[in-house]
N, C-alpha and C positions, 0 to 999 in steps of 0.2 A: 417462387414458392407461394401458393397462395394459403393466406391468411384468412381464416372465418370470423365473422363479426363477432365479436367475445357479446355473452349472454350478460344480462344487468346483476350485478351481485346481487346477491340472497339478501336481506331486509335481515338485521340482527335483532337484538333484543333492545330495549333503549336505553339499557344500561350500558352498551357495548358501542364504543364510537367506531364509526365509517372513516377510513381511511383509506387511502390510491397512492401512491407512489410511482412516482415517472421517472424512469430512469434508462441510460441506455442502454446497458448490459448485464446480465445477470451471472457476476461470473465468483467461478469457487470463494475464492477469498472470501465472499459478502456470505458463504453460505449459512455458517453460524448464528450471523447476528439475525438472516431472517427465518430462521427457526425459530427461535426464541420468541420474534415476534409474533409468529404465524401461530406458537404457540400458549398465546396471552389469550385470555379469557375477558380481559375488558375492551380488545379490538378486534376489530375485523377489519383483516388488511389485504389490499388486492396490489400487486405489482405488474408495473404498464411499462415493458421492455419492446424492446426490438433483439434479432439474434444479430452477434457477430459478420463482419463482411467475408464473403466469399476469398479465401489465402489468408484470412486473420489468425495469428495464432492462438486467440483468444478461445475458450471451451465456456459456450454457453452453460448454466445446469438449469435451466427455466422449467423440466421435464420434472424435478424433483419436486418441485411446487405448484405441480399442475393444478389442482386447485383453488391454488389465490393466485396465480399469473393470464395475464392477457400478454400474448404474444403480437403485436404490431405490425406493420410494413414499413419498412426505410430507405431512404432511397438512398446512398453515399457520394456526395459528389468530389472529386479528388482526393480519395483514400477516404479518410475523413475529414479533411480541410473543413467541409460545410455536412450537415445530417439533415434532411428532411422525414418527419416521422408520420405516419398516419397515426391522429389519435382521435377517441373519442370525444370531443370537448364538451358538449351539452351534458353527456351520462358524468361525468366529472365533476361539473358543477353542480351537476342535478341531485348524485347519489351518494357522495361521499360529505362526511364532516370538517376534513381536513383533506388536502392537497398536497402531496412533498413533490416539489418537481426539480429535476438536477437545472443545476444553476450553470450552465455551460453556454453561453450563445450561440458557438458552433452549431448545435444542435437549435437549428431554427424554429421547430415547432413546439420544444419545449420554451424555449427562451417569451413565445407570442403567447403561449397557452398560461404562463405564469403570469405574463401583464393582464392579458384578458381577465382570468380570472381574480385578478387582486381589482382591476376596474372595476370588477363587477361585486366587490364587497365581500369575494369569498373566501375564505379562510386556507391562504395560501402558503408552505412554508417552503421558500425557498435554499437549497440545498447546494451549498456552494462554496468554494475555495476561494481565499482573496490571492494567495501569488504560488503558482509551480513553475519547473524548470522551464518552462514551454512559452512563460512568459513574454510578454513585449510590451516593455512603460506603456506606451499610448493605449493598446488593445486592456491593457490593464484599468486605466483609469476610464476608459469608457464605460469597462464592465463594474465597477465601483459604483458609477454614477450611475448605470441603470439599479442596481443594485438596493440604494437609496428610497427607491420607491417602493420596496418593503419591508413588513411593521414586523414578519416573523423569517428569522434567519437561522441555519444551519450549517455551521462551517466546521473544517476538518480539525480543528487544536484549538488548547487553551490560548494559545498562541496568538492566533487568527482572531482569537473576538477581543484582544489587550491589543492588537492592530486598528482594528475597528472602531476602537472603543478611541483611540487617540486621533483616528482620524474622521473624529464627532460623527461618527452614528451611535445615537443614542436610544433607540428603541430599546424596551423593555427585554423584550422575544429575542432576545441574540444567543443563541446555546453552541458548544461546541461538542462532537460526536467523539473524538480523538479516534481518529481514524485506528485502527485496531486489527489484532489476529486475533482466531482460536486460541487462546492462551491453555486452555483445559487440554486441546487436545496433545499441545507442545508438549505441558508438563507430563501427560501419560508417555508420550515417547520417552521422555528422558527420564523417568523414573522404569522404563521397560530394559533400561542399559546401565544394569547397576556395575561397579566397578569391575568386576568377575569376568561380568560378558563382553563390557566393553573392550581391555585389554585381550582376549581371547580372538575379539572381532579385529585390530589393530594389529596384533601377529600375524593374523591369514592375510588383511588387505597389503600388508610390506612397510606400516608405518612405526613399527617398534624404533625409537630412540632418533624420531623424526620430530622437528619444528615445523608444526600446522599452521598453516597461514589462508585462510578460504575467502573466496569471493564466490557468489550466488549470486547469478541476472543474467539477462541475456546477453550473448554476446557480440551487442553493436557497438558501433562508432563512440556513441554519447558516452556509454560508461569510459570509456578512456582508459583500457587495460593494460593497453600499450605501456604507459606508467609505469605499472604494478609488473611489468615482464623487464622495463631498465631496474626498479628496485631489486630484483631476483636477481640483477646483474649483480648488480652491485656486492650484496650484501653474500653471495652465495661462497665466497673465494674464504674469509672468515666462519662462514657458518654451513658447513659441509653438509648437516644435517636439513638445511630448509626445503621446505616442499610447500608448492602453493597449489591448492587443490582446487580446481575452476570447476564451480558446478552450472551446466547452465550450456547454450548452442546459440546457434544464429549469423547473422550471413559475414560477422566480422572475425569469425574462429577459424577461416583456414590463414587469413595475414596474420594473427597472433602466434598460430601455430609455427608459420613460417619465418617470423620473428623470434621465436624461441629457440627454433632446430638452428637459427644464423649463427646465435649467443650461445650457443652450445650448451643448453641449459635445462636439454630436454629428462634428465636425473632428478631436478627443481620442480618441474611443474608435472601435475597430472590433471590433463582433461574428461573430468565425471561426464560431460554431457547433460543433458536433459532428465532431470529427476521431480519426480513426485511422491508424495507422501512422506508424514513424518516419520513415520516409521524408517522410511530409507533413508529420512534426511537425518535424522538425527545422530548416529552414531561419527557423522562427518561435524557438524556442529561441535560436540561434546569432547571432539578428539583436538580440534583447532584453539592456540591462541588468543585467535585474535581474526575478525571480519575486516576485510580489506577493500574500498571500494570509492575510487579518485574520480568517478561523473558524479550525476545525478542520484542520491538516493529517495527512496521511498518505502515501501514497506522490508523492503531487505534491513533495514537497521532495527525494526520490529522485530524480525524475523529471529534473529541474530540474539537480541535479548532477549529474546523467550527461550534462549538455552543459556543466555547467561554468557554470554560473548561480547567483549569489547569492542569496538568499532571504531577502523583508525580511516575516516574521510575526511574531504577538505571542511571549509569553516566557512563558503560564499552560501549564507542560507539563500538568497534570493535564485540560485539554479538548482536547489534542492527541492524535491517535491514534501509538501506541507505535514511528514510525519516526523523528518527531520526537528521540528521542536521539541520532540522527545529527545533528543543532546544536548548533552550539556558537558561540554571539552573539561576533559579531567576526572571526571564524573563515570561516564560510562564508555570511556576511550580517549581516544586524541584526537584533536583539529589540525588541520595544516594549512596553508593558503592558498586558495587554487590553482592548482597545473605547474605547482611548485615541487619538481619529483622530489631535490633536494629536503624539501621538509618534511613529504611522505616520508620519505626513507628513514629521516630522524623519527618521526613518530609511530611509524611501527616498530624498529628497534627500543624505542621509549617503553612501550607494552612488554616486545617481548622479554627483555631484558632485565625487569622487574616484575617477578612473580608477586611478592605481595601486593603492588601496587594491584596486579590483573585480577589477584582474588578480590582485591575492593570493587573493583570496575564490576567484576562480574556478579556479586551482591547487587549492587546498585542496579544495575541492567534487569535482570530479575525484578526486585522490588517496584520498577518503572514499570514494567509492564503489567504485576499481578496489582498495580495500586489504580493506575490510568490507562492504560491504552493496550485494552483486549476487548473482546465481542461482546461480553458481560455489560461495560459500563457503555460502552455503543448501545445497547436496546436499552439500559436506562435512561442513556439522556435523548435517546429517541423521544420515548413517552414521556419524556420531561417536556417536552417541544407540543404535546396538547393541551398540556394546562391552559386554561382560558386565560 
């Protein structure tokens, strides 16, 4: 595909700061928060992506923001083990006030273009996570140590910068974004499904006087669903009624499948497949217990309390991706020990088997996300990150 050299953005007013954002994909999730920004009136913000690789299931929206986006060239080299990006460097330094560049090494010419431009005195904010599932000690503390060398940081949680903060970076400029959903647009789904509709929409799908139990994500290896299809063993011979509703596809759902028709437990589970929108998502959300999910989480536990769903995963934050700080065991679900099915099992029967407990959990869940961690406080502590 070839890429035209993006034109020099438009000269603002001088009351309006210049800002660029380098980042490598522009995809749904983020859509909210750069609305909000795009639509401030004391910035002018250009976004510096590259698209998706060729078989990625990833859906760029770069097209929705054609206006403040520059579209890039990337080269991927094994998958994406390594990224090389074409960018602008001079127009960067030259034209912008501020700099946000993702903090990823992989991605080699953002990683060069953030040193460069911090040697060069300019007003660089690097955009970065201290530990996800993907991690590796060594690869980790390299990336710390290069990290070091900048005076303004942007990491994904409260969490992350009381990490930071212990293992003495002291810069002033340390702010946390708390990685986040559309929370507004959650609540209008679920206020679209008042009690009336929803039990209406639950006769027709075949779940009247069913126990919800959902899991949301793709379905690979890492999430380890495997788990959650021995738990359905177990628990289903006592509890005639449970149904575990997998929303989600990918290349690990015909052995799960096949694992479930073994267990004979095909009555237990329903596979939704691949879904989009809240609108579709929500009356599954609203109908469910209790979110179930023994890999990796990340914004799926976001996801989950923005309808007010407890969330029963394990407790090894270090293979959790960094939204996972937003749990807190007891609180807004249960923790169990990792790859430990025996203690899945006990802590989702913990949930479900205590209604009042679930309605605390699901206040709680709620109030987490409409308090910290939605698109709203994302563009604030964005623009917190330009104060001088």
């Amino acid at each position: 595909m070839q890429h035209p050299e993006p034109n020099k953005p438009t000269r603002s007013p001088a009351t309006r700061q210049r800002v660029a954002v380098v980042i490598n994909f522009l995809t749904h999730y983020r859509e909210d928060l750069y609305r909000r920004l795009t639509a401030r009136d004391d910035i002018d913000l250009t976004i510096y992506c590259h698209l998706p690789p060729e078989g990625s299931s990833l859906k760029s929206i770069h097209e929705q923001f054609a206006p403040h986006v520059q579209v890039r060239p990337a080269r991927f080299i094994r998958g994406e083990t390594l990224v090389w990006s074409s960018l602008p460097w001079r127009q960067l330094a030259r034209d912008y006030d501020t700099v946000f560049v993702e903090g990823n090494p992989r991605y080699l010419a953002f990683a060069l273009l953030a040193t460069w431009l911090r040697l060069c005195g300019k007003r660089v904010v690097l955009w970065t996570m201290v530990q996800s599932f993907r991690n590796h000690p060594g690869r980790q503390r390299l990336r710390l140590a290069w990290t070091r060398a900048f005076d303004r940081l942007l990491v994904y949680s409260d969490a992350e910068v009381s990490l930071l903060r212990q293992l003495g970076f002291t810069t002033p400029h340390l702010h946390a974004i708390n990685n986040g959903l559309n929370q507004d647009a959650i609540d209008a789904a679920s206020q679209a499904w008042d009690a009336s509709r929803l039990r209406h929409w639950q006769g027709e799908a075949g779940l009247d006087g069913r126990q919800i139990v959902l899991s949301s994500a793709r379905l690979e290896h890492k999430n380890k669903f495997e788990q959650v299809v021995e738990v359905v063993a177990r628990l289903a011979a006592e509890r005639p009624h449970l149904l575990w509703c997998v929303i989600g596809d990918g290349a690990a759902r015909e052995a799960l499948q096949h694992q479930v028709a073994e267990r004979g437990l095909q009555a237990h589970v329903r596979w939704l497949g691949a879904m989009h929108g809240e609108d579709r998502l929500a009356p599954w959300f609203l109908s469910a217990q209790a979110l179930v999910h023994p890999g990796a989480i990340g914004l799926s536990l976001l996801h989950a309390f923005g309808y007010g769903l407890p969330v029963v995963t394990h407790s090894n934050a270090l293979t959790h991706g960094p939204e996972f700080a937003a749990m807190r065991d007891g609180e807004h679900g249960v923790l169990y020990p990792e790859d430990d099915v025996d203690g899945l099992a006990r802590a989702l029967q913990a949930v479900l088997d205590q209604p009042a407990l679930r309605s605390a959990q699901s206040a709680a869940c709620l109030a987490r996300v409409h308090q910290d961690y939605n698109t709203r406080t994302m563009a604030e502590r964005f623009v917190e990150c330009l104060a001088p």
